[in-house]
N, C-alpha and C positions, 0 to 999 in steps of 0.2 A: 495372657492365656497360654498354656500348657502348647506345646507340638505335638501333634498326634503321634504315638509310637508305634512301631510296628519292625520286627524284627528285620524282616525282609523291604524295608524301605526306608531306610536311612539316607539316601539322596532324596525322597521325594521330603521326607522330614526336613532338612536339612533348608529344600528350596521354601516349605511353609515358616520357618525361622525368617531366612530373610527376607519373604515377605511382609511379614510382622515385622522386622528392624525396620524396614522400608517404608512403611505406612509410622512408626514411632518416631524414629530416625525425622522424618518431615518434619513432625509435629514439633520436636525440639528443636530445628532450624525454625521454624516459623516463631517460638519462642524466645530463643535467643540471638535472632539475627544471622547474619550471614556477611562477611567480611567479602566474601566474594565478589555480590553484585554491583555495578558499579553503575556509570552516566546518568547519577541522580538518586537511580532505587534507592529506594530505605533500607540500612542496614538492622534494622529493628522492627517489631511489630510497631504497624502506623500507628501515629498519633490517633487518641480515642476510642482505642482499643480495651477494653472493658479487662480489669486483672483476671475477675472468676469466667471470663471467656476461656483461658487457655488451660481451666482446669478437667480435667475429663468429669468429675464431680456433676457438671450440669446434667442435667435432663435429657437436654438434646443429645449432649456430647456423649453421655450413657449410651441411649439407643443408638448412634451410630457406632458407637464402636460396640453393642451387641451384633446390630445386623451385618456388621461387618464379620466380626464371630464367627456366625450363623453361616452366611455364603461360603465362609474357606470351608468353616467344617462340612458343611454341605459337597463343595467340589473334592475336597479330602475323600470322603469317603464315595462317593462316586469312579473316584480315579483307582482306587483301591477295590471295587468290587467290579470293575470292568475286565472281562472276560474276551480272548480274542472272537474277532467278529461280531463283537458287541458295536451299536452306530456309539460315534461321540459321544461323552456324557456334557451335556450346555448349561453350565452355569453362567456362564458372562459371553457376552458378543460385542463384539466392536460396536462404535457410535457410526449411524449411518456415513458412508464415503470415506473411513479409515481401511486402507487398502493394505496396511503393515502387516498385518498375519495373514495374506487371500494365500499363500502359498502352500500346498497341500502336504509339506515335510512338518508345518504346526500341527496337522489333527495326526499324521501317520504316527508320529510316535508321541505314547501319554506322556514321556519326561516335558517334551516341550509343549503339547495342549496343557500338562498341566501350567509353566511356567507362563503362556500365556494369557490364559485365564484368570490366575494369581495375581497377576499384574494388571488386565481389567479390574477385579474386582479392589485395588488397591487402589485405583487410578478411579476410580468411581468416588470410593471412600473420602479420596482428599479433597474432591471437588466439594463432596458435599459437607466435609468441615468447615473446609474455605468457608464456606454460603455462610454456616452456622455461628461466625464467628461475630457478634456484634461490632460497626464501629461508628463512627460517629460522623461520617462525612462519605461520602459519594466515590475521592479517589484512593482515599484507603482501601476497601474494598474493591476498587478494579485491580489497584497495587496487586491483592492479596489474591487476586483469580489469575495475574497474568503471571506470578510470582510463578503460581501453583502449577498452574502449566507448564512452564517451563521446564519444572524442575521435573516432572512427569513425564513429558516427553523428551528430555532427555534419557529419562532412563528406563525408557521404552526395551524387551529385550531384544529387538531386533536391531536394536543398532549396538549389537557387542557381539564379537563374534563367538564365544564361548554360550552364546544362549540363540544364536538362529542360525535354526536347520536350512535353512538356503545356502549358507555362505558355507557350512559344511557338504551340503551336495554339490555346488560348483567347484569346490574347490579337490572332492574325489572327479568328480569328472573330466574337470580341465587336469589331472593330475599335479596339483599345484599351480598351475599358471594361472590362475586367478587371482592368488594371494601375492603373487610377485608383480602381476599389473596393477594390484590394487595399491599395493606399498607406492612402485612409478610412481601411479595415478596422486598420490598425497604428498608425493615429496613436487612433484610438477607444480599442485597446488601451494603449495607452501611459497614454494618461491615465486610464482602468483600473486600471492597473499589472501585471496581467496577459494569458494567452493566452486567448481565447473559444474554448471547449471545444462547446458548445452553444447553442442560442436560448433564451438567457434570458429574453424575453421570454414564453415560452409558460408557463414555472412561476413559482408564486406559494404561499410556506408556507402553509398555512389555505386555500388556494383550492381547490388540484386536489395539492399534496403537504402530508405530515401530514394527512390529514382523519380520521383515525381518530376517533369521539364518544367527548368525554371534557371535565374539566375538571382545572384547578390548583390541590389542594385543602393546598399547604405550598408555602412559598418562604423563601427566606434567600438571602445574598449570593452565594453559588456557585451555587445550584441551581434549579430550580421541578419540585416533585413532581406528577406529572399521574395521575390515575386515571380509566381509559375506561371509558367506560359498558357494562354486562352486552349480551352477544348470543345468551346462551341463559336459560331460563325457572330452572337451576339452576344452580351453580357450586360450585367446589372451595371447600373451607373457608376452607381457605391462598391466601392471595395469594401472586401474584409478582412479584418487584421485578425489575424491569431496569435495569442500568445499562449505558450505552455510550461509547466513550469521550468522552475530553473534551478531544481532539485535532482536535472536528471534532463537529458536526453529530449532534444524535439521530436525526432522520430518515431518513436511511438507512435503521434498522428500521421507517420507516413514510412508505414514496414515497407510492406508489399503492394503493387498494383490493385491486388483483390481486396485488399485488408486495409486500404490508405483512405483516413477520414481526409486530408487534404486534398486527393485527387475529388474525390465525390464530391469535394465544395467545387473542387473548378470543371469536375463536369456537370453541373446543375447550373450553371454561367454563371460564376462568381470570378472577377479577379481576384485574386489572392495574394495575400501578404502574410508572411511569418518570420517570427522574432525568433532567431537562435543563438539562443541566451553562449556565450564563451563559457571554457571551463575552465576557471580562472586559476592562475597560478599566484605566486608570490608576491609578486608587484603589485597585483591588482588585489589584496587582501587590507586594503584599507575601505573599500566602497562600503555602501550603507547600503539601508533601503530606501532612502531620497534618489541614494544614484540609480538604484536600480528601475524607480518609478521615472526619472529624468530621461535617462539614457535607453529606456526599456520603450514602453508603449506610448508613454508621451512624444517621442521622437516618432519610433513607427507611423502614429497617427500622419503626425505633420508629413512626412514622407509621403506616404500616402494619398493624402490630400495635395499634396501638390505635383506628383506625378500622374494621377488623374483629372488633379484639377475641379475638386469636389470640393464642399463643405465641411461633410461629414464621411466618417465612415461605418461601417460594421462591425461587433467587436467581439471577440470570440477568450476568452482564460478559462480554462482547464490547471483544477488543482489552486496551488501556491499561485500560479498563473494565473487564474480568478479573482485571487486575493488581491494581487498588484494589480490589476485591470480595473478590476475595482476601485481602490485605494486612487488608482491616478485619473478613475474620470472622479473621482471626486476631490478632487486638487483641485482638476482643470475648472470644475462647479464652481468652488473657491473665489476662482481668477478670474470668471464670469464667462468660460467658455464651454463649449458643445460639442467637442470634437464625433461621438456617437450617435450614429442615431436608433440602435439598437444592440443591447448587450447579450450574450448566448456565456453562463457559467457553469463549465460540468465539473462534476463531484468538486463544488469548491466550499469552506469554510468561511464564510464573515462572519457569525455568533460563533466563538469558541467555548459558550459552556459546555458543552459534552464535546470531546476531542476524540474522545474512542480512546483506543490502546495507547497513543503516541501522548498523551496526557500520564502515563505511567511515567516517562522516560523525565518528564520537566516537573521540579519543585523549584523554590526560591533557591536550596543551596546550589542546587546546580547549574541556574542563569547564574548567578552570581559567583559564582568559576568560570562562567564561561567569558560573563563580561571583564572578569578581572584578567584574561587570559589572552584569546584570540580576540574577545570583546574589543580590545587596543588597536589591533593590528594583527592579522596572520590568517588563518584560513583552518576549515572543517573538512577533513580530508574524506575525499569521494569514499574511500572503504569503509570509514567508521560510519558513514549515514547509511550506506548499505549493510549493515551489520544489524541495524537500530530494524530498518524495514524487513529483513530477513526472520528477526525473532518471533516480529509480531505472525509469522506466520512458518514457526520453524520446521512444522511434520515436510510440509509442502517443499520449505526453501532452503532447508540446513542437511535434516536427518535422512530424506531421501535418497540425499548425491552422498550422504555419508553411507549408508549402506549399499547403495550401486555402485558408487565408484572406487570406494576402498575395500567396503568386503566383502565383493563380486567383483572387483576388479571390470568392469564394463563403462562403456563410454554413453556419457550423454548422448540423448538423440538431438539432432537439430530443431531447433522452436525459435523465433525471430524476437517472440517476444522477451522470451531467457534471454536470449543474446544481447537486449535490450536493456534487460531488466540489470546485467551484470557489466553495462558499460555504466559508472559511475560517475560523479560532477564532482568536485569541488566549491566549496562558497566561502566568501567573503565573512571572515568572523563578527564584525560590526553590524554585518545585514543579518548575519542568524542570530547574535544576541538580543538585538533591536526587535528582532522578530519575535522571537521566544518569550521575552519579557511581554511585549504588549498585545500580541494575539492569543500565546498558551496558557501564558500566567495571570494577563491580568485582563487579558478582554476587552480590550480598550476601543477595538474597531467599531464597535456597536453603538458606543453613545458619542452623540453630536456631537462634533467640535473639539471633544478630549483630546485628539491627536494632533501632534503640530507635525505635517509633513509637506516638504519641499516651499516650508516658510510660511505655509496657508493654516488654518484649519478644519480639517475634514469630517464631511459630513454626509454617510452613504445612502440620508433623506435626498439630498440635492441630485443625487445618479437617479434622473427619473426617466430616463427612456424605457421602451417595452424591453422588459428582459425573458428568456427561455431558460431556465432552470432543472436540469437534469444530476438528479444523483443516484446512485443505484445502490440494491436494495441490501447486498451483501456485502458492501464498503467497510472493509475495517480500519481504513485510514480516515474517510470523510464519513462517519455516521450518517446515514441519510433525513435523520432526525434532526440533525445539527443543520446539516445542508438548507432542510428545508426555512430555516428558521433567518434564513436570510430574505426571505421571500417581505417579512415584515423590517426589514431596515432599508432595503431599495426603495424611492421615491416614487418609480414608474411601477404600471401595470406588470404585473409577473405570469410567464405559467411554468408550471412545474410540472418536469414529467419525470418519475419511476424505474430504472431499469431494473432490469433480473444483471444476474451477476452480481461480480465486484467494483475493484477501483478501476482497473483499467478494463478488463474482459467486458465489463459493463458497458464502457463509453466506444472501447473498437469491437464492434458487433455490425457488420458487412451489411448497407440495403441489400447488395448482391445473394450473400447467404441466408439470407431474414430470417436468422435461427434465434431464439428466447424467445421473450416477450418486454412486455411495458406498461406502465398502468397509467389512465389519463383520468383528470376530474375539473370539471368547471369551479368548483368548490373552491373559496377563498379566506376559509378559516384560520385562523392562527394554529391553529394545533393540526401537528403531523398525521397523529392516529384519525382526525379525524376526519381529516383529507383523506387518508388509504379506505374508512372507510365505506366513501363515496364512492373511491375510485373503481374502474373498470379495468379490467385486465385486457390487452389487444396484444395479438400474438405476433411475434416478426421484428424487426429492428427499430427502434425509435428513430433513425437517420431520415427517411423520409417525412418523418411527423415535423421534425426540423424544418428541414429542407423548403415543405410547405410556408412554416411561421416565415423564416430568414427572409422571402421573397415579397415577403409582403413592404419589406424596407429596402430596396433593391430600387427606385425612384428612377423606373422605366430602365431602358434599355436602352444600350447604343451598341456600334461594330467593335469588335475585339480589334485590342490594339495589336498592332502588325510586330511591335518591337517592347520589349520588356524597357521600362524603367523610363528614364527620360535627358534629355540633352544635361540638366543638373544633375541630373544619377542617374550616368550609366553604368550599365551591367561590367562589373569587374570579373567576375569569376562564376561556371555555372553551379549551380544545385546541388549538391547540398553545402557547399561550401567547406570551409576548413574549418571553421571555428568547431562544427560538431565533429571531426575525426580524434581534436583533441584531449587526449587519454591523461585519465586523473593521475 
């Protein structure tokens, strides 16, 4: 289609051109591939992708690219008969909680409402060819939505400083010193190697995050097992062990005082035990996921148990944490033992048919580079896994700190969870390609016996204790679809409960703040939808719904013990230990 002409708007013509290259432009990248993308993506339209798909010729592809047409010509001419004092003319509006254009230099002047609005209605356009594109399998089409995203939001005009009126106002009003901090601010980053999410400077592990009392009462080359000190005058029999993943940071379960799932287990009278997984260097880039199931919670348990002097214990995984908790009470089933006697797994995966976005990231070629590679021997470095989690949610966790912090030159605000979220792990290349191959690609945790781990094989019918099953409802890393479909491979009785939120927002949600909600249902159907739509929505934090179940395996009470750990393991070092200060 033609550019509108008009004697006197030659830039605004100019910006409708490359909106049209911009919307075409895509459509021949999706054609022909992209050399670019890398860690597995398809450099080509996916496999099954239909040829007269990519012709504009179809029907479908006709009408959207009329209605597509229709809106620029529509906002063209609208931008051209607006008069001052005239309100806005609204052709496109952000998708609810896109905050990238709230700033009032987009509507003041038409160059840039025009440009923003151009860019909705382009960014609309490709979503819905994406859709329109037949293919023949499930992640071809996530491929091609998370593709399209990307590439959209990157080239958002607010993140370029020749197209947002902000980074032009601060940069008259600081008379330049915005553009010179903002430059600092990325050359800082660079030799970093990543984005500043937050003022790092304000947290410090052991300072003001992790302070929960407690000490390190077992360590070995993976792990350091920490037991926090009692906070009420009596406590459950049974400990409980936690384990988190080992993808990242244990703290998480334990920012802040107010915010710390770990304190609230040991103020509800739990002893408490937690695995904090090492972030492993060099040497230790031969381990697998035997070792990690060996030396991880299998050990913990035994710990545990005999520093209390129990049978059994409590058993808590969060995430990849789940996965292995899993996986090694069903070794232990194997070997004909019980170390649990009640399982708690938040936002974890045991079915990986639907993986979410992170099923974009893994095909055959790409385990198969990795086994051929670090798969040997060597390690997955903490930045590249944080790069992988950053995309899937890049407005939020990339293009943000790329517009505040280089073209506004301003500094993150302090958040525990950023700070968190941007201390990075290291792993073990034999344990992530072991991984990848038999959970992402090929599924393998689900059916009986398939898996040979730590020389048994496993079986996650034989995990029969009561389990609590929490995944939450805005998970883009554990689909809470996925999640729930674990509820049919576990042996024991299940309940499942719902949060509001994400992956982590959803699981640290304060009894103390009792902000969201949650949804609960006695209903024990295989199908997720049709559990949600029994469910009951109950407002406030799911930690006390917990709190409740946990108790009921807590096998009475006795007096808090006076002294951490025991004559066979004593306390080496307090809380939070070293192993998690160690920086990837």
């Amino acid at each position: 289609m033609p550019a509108p002409q008009d004697d006197n708007s030659a830039a605004l013509a100019a910006m409708f051109q490359a909106g049209q290259s911009f919307a075409q432009g895509f459509m021949q990248w999706m054609m022909h591939g992209s050399t670019a993308m890398q860690n597995g993506l398809p450099s080509a339209p996916p496999a099954g992708v239909m040829p007269s798909a990519w012709k504009p010729e179809t029907e479908e592809m006709v009408e959207l690219q009329r209605a597509w047409t229709e809106r620029h010509a529509q906002l063209w001419n609208a931008m051209l008969s607006r008069k001052p004092g005239d309100p806005d003319p609204i052709v496109a509006r952000p998708e609810p909680g896109d905050r990238r254009f709230d700033g009032p230099g987009w509507a003041e002047s038409p160059i840039y409402d025009y440009v923003r609005q151009a860019y909705l209605i382009n960014a609309e356009y490709l979503k819905k060819m994406a859709e329109a594109v037949p293919v023949s399998n499930g992640l071809s089409k996530d491929r091609m939505r998370f593709l399209m995203r990307q590439y959209v939001d990157a080239l958002a005009p607010s993140n370029f400083a020749a197209t947002n009126p902000e980074f032009v106002k601060k940069a008259l009003e600081t008379q330049g010193e915005s553009i010179t901090q903002g430059i600092q601010n990325l050359i800082a980053d660079l030799e970093k190697g990543r984005i500043s999410m937050t003022d790092e400077s304000v947290f410090e592990v052991g300072r003001n995050l992790a302070v929960t009392p407690g000490a390190v009462v077992f360590e070995n080359d993976l792990m350091q097992l920490i037991q926090y000190s009692p906070l009420t005058e009596k406590v459950a029999k049974r400990p409980f062990v936690m384990v988190p993943p080992c993808i990242n940071k244990y703290y998480v379960l334990d920012l802040q005082s107010e915010n710390s799932y770990v304190r609230y287990a040991v103020e509800q009278g739990h002893t408490v035990f937690l695995v904090s997984w090492r972030n492993v260097k060099a040497d230790l880039g031969h381990k697998t996921w035997d070792d990690y199931i060996e030396e991880g919670p299998l050990t913990a348990f035994r710990v545990a148990q005999e520093i209390c002097g129990v049978d059994q214990v409590n058993a808590l995984g969060f995430c990849v944490g789940g996965t292995i908790i899993s996986s090694a009470l069903a070794v232990a089933a194997a070997r004909g033992e019980k170390p649990a006697a009640s399982l708690t797994l938040l936002t974890t995966l045991l079915d990986f048919t639907d993986p979410g976005e992170l099923g974009c990231f893994i095909d055959e070629a790409s385990v198969v580079a990795r086994e051929n590679t670090i798969g040997k021997g060597g390690l997955l470095a903490g930045k590249e896994l944080a790069s992988v989690f950053s995309a899937l949610r890049a407005n939020d966790l990339i293009w943000q700190y790329v517009v505040g912090n280089y073209l506004k030159g301003g500094k993150p605000t302090p958040f525990d969870l950023l700070y968190w979220n941007s201390d990075s792990t290291n792993l073990p290349g034999p344990f992530l390609a072991w991984y990848l191959r038999n959970m992402y690609l090929e599924n393998n945790l689900r059916v009986p016996g398939k898996l040979s781990m730590c020389s048994v094989r496993a079986d996650l019918g034989r995990v029969d204790m009561p389990a609590f099953i929490l995944a939450t409802r805005e998970d883009h890393i554990v689909p809470w679809k996925s999640s729930y479909l674990g509820r049919a491979l576990l042996g024991g009785e299940t309940t499942f409960v719902l949060g509001a939120s994400g992956h982590i927002a959803g699981v640290i949600n304060p009894a103390a703040k009792n902000k969201r909600s949650h949804w609960i249902s006695d209903s024990k159907t295989a199908n997720a939808d049709e559990w949600f739509a029994t469910a009951t929505e109950v407002k406030g934090s799911w930690w006390p719904r917990w709190a409740e179940w946990l108790g009921r395996f807590a096998d009475g009470e006795v007096p808090a013990r006076g002294r951490l750990g025991s004559r066979k393991y004593a306390p080496t070092e307090p809380a939070p230990g070293r192993y998690v200060k160690e920086k990837a």
